[in-house]
N, CA, C, O and CB atoms as a CASP TS submission, in Angstrom:
PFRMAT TS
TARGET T0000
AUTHOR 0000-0000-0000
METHOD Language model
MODEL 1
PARENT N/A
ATOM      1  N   UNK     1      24.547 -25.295  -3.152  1.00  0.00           N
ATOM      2  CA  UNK     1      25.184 -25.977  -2.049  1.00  0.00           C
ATOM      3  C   UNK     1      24.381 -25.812  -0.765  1.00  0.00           C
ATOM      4  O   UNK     1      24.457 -26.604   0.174  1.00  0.00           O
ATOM      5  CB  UNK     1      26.596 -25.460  -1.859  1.00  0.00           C
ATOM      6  N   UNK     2      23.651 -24.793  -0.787  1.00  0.00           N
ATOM      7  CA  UNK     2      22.857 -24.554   1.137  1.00  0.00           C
ATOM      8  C   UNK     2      22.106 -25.508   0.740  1.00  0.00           C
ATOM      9  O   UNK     2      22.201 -26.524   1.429  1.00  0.00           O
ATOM     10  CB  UNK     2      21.796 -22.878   1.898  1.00  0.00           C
ATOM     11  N   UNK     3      21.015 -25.577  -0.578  1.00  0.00           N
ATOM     12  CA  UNK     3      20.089 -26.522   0.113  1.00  0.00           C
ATOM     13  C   UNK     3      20.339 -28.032   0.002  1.00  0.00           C
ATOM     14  O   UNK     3      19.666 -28.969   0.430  1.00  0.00           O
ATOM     15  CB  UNK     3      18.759 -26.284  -0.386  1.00  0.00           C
ATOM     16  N   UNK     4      21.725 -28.013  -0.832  1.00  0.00           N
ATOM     17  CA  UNK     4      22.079 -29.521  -0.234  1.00  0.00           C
ATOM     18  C   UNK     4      22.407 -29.701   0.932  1.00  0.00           C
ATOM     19  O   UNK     4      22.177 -30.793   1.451  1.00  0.00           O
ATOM     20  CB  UNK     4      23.063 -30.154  -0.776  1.00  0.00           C
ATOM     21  N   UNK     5      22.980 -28.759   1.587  1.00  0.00           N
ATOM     22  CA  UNK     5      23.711 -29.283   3.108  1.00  0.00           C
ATOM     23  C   UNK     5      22.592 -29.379   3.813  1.00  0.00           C
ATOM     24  O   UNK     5      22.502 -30.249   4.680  1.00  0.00           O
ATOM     25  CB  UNK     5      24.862 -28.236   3.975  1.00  0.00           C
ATOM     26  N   UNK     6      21.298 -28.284   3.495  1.00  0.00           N
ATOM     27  CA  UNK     6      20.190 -28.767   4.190  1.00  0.00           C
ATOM     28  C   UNK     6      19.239 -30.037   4.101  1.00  0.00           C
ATOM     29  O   UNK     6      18.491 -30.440   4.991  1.00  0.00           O
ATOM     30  CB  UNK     6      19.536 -27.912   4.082  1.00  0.00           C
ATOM     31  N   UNK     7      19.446 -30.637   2.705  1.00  0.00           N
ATOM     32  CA  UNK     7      18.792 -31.858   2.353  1.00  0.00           C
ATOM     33  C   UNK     7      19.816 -33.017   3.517  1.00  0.00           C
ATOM     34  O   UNK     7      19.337 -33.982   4.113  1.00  0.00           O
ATOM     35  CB  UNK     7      18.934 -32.159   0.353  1.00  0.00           C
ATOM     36  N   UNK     8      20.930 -32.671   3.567  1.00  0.00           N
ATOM     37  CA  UNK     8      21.733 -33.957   4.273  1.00  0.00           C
ATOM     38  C   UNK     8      22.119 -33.681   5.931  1.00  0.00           C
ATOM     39  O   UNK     8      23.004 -34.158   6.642  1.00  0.00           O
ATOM     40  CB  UNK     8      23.338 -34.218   3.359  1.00  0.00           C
ATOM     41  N   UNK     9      20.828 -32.500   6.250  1.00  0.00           N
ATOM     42  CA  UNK     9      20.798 -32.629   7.816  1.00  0.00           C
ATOM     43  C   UNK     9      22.263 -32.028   8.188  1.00  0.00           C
ATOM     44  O   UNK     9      22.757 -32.304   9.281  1.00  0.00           O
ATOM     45  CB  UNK     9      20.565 -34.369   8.405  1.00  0.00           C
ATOM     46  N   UNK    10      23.147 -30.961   6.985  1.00  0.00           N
ATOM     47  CA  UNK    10      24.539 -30.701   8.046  1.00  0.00           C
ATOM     48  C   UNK    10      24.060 -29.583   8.158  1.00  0.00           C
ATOM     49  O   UNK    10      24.363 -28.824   7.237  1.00  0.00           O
ATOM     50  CB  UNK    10      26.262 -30.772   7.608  1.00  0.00           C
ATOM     51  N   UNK    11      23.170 -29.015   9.243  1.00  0.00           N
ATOM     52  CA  UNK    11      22.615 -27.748   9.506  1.00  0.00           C
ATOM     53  C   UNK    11      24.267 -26.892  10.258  1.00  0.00           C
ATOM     54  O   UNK    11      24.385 -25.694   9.999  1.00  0.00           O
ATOM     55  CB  UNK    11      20.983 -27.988  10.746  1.00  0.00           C
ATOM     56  N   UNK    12      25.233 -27.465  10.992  1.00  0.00           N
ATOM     57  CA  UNK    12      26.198 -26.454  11.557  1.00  0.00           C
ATOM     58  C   UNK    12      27.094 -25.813  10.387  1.00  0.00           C
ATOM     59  O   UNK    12      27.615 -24.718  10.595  1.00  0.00           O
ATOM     60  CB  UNK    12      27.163 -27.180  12.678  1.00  0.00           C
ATOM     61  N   UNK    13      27.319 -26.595   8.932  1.00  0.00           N
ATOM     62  CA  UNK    13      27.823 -26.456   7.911  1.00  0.00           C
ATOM     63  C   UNK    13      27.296 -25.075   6.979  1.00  0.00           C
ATOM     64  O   UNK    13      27.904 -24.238   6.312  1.00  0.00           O
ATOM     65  CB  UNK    13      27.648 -27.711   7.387  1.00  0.00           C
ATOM     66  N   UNK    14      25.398 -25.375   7.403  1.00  0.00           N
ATOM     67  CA  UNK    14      24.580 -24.644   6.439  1.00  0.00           C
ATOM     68  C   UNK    14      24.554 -23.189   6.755  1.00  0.00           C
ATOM     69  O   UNK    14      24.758 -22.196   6.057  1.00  0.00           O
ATOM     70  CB  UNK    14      23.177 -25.181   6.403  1.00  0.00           C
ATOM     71  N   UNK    15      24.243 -23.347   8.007  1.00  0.00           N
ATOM     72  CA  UNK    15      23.863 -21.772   8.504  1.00  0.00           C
ATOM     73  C   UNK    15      25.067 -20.648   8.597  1.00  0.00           C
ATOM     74  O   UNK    15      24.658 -19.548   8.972  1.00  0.00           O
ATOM     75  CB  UNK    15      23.236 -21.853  10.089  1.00  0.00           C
ATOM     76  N   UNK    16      26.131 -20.711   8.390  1.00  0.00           N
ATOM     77  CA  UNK    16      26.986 -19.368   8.077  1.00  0.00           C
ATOM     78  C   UNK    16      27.092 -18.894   6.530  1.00  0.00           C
ATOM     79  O   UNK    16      27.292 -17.768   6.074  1.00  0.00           O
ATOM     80  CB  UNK    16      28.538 -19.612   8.583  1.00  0.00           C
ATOM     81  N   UNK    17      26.842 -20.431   5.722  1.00  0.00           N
ATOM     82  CA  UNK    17      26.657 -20.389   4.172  1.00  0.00           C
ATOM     83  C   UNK    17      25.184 -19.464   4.166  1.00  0.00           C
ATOM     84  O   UNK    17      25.092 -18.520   3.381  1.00  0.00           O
ATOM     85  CB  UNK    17      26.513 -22.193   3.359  1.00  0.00           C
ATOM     86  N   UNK    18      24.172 -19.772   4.996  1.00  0.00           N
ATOM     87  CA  UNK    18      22.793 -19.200   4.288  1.00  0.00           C
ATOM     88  C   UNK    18      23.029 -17.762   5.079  1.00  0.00           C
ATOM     89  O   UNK    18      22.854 -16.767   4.375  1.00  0.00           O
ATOM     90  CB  UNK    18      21.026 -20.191   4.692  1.00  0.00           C
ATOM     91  N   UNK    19      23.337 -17.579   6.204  1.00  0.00           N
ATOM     92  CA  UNK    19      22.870 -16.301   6.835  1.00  0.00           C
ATOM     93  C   UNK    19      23.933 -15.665   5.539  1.00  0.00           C
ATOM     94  O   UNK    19      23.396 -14.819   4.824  1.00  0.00           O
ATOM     95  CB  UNK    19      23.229 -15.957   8.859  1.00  0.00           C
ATOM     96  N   UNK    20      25.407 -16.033   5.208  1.00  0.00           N
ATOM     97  CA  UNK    20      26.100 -15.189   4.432  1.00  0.00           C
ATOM     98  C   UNK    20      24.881 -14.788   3.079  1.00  0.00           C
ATOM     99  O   UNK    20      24.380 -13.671   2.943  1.00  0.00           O
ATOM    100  CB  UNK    20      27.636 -16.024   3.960  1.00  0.00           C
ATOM    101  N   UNK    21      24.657 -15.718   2.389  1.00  0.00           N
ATOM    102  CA  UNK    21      23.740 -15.579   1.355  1.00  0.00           C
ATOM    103  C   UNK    21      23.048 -14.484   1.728  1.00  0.00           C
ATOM    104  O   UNK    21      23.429 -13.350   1.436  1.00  0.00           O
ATOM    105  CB  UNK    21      22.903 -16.709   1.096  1.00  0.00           C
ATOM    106  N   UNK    22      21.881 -14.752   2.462  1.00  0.00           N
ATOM    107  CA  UNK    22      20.563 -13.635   2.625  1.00  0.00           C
ATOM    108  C   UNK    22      21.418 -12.780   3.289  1.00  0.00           C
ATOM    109  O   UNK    22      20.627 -12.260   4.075  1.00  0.00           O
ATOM    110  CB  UNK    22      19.001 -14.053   3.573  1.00  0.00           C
ATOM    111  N   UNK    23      22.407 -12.317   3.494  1.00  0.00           N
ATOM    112  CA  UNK    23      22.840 -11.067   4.182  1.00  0.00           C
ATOM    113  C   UNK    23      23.290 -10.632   2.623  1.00  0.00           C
ATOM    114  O   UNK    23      22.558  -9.727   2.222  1.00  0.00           O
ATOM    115  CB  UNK    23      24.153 -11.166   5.635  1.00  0.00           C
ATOM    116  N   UNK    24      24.232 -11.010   1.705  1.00  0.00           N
ATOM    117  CA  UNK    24      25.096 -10.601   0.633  1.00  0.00           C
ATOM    118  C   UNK    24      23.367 -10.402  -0.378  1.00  0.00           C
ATOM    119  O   UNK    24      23.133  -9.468  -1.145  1.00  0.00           O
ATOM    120  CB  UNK    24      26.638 -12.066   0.058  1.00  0.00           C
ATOM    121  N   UNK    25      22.887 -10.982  -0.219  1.00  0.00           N
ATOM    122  CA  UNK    25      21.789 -11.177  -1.654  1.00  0.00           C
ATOM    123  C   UNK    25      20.516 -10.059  -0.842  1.00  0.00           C
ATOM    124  O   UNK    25      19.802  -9.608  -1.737  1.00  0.00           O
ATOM    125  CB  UNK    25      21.013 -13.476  -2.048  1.00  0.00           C
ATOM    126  N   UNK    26      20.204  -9.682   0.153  1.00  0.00           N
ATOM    127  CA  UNK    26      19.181  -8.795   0.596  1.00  0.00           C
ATOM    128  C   UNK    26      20.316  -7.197   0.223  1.00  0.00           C
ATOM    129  O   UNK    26      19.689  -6.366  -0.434  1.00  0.00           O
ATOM    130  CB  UNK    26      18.592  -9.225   2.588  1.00  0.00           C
ATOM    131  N   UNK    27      21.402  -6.878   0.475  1.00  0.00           N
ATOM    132  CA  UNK    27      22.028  -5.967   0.081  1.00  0.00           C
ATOM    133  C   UNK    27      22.170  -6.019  -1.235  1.00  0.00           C
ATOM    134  O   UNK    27      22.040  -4.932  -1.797  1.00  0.00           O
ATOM    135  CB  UNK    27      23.015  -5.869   0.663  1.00  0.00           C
ATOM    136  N   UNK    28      22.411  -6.992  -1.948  1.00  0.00           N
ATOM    137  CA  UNK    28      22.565  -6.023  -3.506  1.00  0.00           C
ATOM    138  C   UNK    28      21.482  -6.099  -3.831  1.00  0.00           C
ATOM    139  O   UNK    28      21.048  -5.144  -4.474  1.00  0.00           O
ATOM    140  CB  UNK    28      23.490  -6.444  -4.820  1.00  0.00           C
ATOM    141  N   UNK    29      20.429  -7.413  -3.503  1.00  0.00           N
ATOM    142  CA  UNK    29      19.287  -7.428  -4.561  1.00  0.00           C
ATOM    143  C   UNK    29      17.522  -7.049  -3.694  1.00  0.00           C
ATOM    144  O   UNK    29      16.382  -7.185  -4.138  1.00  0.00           O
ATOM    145  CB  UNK    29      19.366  -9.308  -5.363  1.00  0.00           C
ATOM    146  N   UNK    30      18.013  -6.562  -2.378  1.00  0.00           N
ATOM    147  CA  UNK    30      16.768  -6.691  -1.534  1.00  0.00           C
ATOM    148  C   UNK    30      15.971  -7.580  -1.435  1.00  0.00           C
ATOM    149  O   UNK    30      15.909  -8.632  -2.071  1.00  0.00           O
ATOM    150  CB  UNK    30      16.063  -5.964  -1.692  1.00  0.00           C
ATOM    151  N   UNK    31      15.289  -7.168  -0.582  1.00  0.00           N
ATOM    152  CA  UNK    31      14.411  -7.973   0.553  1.00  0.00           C
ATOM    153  C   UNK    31      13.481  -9.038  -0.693  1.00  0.00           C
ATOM    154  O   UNK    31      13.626 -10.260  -0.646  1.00  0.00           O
ATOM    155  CB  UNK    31      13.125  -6.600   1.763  1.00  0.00           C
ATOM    156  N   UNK    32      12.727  -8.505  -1.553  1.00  0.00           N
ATOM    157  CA  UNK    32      11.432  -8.701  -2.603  1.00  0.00           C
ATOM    158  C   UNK    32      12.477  -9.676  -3.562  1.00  0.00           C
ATOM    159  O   UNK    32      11.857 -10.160  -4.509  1.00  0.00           O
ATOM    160  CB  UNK    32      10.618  -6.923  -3.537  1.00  0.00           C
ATOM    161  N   UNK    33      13.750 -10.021  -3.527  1.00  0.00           N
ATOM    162  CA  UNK    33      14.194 -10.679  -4.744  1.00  0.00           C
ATOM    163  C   UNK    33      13.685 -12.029  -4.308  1.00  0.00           C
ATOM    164  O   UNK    33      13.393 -12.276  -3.138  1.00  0.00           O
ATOM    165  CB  UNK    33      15.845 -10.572  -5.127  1.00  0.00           C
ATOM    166  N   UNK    34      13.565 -13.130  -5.574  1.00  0.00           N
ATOM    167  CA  UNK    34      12.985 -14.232  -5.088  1.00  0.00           C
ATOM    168  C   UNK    34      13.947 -15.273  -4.635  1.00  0.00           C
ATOM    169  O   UNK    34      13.610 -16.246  -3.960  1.00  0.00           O
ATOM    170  CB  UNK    34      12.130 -14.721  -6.026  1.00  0.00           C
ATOM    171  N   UNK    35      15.316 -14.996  -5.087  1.00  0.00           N
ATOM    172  CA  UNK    35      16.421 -15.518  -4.552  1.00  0.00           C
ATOM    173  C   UNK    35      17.135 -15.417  -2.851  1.00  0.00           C
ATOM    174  O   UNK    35      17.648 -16.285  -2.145  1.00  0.00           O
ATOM    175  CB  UNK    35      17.211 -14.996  -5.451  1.00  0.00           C
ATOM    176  N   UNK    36      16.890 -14.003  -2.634  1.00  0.00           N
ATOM    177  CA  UNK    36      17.080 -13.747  -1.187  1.00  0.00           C
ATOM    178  C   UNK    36      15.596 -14.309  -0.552  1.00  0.00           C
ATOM    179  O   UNK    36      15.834 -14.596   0.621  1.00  0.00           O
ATOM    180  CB  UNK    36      17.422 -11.977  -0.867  1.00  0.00           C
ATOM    181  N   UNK    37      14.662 -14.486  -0.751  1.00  0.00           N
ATOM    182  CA  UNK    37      13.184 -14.881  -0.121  1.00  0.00           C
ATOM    183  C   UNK    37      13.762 -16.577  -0.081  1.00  0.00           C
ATOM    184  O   UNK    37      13.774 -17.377   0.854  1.00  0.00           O
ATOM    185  CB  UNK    37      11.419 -14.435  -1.377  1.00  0.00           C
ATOM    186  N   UNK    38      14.089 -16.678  -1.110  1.00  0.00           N
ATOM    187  CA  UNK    38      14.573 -18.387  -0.789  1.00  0.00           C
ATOM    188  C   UNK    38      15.480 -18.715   0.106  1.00  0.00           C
ATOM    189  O   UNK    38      15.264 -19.803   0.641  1.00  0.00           O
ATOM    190  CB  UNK    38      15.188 -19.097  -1.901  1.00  0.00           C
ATOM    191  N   UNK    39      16.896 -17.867   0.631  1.00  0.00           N
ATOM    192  CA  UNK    39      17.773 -17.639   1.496  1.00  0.00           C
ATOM    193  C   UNK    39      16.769 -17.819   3.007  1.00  0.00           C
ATOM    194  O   UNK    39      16.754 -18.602   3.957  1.00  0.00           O
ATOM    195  CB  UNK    39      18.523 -16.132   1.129  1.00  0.00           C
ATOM    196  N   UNK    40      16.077 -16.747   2.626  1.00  0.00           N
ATOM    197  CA  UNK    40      15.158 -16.552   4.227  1.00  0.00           C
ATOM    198  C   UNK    40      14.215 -18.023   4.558  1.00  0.00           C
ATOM    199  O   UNK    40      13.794 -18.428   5.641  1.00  0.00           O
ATOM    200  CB  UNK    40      13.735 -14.943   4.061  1.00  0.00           C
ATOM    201  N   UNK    41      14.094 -18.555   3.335  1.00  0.00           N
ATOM    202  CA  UNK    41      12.862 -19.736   3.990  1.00  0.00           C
ATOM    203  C   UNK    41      13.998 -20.898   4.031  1.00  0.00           C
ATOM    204  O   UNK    41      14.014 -21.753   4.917  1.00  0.00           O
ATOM    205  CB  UNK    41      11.133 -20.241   2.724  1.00  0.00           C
ATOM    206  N   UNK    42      14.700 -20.851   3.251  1.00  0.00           N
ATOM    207  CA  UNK    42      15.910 -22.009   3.769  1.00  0.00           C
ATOM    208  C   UNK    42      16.140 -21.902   5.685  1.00  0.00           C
ATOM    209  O   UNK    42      15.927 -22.600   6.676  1.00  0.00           O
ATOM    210  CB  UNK    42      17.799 -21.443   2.798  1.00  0.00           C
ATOM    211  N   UNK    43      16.618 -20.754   5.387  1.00  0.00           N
ATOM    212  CA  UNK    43      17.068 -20.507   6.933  1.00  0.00           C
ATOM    213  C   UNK    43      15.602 -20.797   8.137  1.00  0.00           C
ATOM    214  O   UNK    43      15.732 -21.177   9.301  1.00  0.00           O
ATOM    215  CB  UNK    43      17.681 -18.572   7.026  1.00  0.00           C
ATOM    216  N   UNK    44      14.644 -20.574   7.627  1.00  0.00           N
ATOM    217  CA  UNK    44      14.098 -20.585   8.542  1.00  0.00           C
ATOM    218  C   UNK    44      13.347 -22.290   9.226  1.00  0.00           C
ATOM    219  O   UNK    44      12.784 -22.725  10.231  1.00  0.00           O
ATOM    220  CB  UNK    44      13.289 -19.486   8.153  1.00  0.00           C
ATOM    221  N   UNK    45      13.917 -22.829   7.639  1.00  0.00           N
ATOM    222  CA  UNK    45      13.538 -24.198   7.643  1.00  0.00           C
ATOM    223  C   UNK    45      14.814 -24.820   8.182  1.00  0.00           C
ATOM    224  O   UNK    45      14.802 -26.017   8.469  1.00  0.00           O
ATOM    225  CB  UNK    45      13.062 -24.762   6.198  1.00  0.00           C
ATOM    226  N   UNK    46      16.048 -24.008   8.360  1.00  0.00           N
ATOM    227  CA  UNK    46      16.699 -24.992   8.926  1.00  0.00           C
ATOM    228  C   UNK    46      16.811 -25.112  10.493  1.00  0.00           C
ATOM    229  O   UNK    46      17.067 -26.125  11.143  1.00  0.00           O
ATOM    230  CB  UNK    46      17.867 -24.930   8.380  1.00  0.00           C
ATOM    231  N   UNK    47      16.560 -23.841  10.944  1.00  0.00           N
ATOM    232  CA  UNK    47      16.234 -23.511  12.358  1.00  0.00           C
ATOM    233  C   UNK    47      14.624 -24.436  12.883  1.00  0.00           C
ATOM    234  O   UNK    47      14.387 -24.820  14.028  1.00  0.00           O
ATOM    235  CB  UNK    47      16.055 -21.597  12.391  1.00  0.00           C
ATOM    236  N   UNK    48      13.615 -24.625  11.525  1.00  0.00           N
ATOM    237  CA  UNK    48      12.273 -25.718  12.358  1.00  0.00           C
ATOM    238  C   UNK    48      13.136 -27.060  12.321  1.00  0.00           C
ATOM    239  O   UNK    48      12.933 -27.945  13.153  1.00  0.00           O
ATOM    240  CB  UNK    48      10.371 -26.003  11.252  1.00  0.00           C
ATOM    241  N   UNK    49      13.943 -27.158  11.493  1.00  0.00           N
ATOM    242  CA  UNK    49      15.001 -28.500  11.320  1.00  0.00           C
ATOM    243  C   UNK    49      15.618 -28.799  12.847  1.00  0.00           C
ATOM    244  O   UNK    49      15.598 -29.886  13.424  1.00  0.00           O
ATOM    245  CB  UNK    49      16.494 -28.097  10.098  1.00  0.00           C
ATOM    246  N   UNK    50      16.121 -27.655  13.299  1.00  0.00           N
ATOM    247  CA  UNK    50      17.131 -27.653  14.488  1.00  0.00           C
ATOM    248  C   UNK    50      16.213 -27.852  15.911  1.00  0.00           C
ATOM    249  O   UNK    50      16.698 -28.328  16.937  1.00  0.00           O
ATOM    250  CB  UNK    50      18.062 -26.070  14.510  1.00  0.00           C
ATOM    251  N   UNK    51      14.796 -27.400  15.786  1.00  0.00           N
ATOM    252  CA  UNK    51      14.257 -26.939  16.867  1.00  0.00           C
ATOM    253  C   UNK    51      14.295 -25.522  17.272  1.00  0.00           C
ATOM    254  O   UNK    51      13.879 -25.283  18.406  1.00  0.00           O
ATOM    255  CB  UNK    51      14.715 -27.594  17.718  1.00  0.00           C
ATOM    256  N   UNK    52      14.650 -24.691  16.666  1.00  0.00           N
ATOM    257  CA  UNK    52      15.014 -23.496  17.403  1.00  0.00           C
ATOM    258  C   UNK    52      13.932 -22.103  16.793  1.00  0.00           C
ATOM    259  O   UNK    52      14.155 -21.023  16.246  1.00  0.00           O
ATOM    260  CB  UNK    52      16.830 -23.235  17.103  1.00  0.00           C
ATOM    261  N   UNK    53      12.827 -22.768  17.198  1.00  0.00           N
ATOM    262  CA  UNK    53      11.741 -22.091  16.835  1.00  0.00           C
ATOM    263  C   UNK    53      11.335 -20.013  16.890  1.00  0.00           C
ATOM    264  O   UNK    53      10.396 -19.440  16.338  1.00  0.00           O
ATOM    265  CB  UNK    53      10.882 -22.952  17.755  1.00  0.00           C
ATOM    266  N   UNK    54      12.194 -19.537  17.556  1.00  0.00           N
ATOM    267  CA  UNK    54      12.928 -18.693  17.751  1.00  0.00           C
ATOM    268  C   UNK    54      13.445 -17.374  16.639  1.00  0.00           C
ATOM    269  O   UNK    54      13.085 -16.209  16.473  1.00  0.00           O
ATOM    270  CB  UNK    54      13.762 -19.461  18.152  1.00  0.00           C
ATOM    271  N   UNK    55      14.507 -18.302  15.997  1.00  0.00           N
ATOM    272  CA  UNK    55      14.911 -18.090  14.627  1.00  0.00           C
ATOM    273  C   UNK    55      13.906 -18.424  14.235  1.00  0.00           C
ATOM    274  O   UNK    55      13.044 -17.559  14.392  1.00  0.00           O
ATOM    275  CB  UNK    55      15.998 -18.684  14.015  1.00  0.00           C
ATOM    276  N   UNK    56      13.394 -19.786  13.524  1.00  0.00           N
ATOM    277  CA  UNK    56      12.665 -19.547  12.872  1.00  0.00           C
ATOM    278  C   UNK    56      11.716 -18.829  12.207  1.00  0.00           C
ATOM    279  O   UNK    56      11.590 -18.727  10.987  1.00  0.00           O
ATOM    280  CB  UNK    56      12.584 -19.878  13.034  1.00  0.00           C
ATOM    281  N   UNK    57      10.753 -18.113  13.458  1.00  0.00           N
ATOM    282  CA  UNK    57      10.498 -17.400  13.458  1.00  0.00           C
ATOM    283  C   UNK    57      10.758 -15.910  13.290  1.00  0.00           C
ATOM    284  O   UNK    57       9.750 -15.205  13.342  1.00  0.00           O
ATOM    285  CB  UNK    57      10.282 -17.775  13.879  1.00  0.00           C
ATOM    286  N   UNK    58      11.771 -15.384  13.124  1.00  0.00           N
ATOM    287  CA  UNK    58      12.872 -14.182  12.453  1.00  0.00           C
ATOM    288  C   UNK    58      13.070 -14.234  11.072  1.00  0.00           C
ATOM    289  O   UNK    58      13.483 -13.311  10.370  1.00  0.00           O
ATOM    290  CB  UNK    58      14.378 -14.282  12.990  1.00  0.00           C
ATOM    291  N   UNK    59      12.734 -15.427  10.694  1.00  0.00           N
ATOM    292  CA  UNK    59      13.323 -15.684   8.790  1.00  0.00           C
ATOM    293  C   UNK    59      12.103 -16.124   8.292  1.00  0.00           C
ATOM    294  O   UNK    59      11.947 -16.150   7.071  1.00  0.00           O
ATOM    295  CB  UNK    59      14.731 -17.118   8.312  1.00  0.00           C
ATOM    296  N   UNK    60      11.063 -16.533   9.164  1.00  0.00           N
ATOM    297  CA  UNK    60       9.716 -16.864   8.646  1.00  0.00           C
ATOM    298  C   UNK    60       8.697 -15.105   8.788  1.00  0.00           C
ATOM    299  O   UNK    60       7.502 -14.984   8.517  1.00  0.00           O
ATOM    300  CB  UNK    60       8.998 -18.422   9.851  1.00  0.00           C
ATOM    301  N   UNK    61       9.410 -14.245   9.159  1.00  0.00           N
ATOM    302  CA  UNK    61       8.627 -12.650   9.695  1.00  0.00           C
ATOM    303  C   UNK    61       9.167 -12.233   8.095  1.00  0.00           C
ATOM    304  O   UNK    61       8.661 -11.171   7.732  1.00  0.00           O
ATOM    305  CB  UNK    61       9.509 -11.409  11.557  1.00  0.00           C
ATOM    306  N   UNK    62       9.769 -12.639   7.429  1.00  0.00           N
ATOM    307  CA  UNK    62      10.800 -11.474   6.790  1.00  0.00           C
ATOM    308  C   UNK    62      10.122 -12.696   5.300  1.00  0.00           C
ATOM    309  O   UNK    62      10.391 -12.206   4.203  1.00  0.00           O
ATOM    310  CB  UNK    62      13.219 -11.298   7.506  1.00  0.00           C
ATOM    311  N   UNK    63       9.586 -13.666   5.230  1.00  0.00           N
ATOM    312  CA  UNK    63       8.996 -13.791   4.248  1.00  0.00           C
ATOM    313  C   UNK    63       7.666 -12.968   3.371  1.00  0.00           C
ATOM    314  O   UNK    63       6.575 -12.639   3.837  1.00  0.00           O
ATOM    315  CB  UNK    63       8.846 -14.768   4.544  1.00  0.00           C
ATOM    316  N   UNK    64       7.984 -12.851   2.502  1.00  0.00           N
ATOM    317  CA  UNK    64       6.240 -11.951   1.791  1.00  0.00           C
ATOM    318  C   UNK    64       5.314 -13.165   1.685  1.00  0.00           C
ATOM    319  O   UNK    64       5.615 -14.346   1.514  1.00  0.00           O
ATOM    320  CB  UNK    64       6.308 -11.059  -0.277  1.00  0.00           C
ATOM    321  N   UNK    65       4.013 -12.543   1.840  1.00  0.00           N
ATOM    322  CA  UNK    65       3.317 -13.189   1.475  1.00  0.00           C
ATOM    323  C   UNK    65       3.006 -13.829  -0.022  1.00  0.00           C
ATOM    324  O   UNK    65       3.192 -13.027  -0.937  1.00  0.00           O
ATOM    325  CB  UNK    65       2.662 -12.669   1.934  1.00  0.00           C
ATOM    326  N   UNK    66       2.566 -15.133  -0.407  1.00  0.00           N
ATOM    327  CA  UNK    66       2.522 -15.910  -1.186  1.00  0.00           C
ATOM    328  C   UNK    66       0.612 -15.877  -1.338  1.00  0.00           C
ATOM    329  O   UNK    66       0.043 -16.623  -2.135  1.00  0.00           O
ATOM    330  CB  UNK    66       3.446 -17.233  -0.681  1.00  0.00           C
TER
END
């Protein structure tokens, strides 16, 4: 469901769904899971979505390198 709401631009819908995610999924499964890493680049893509380069940058720090 996040990255549909993010495919259809309802970013005010998305972001309490994703921050909940990567907050619930970095606690049980940490930072390195590839599921919470997807949480973090969602989010950070929805904040370059929003303009709010800011955030972005907070969820784009907390990605590993690829």
């Amino acid at each position: 469901m996040n990255a549909s709401l993010l495919a259809l631009h309802r970013y005010t819908e998305a972001e309490p769904v994703l921050l909940a995610a990567a907050k619930g999924l970095e606690t049980k499964r940490g930072a390195n899971f590839y599921r919470t890493q997807d949480a973090y680049s969602d989010l950070r893509d929805l904040y370059v979505a929003r303009g709010d380069s800011a955030h972005a940058s907070q969820w784009a720090a907390k990605l590993r390198p690829q």
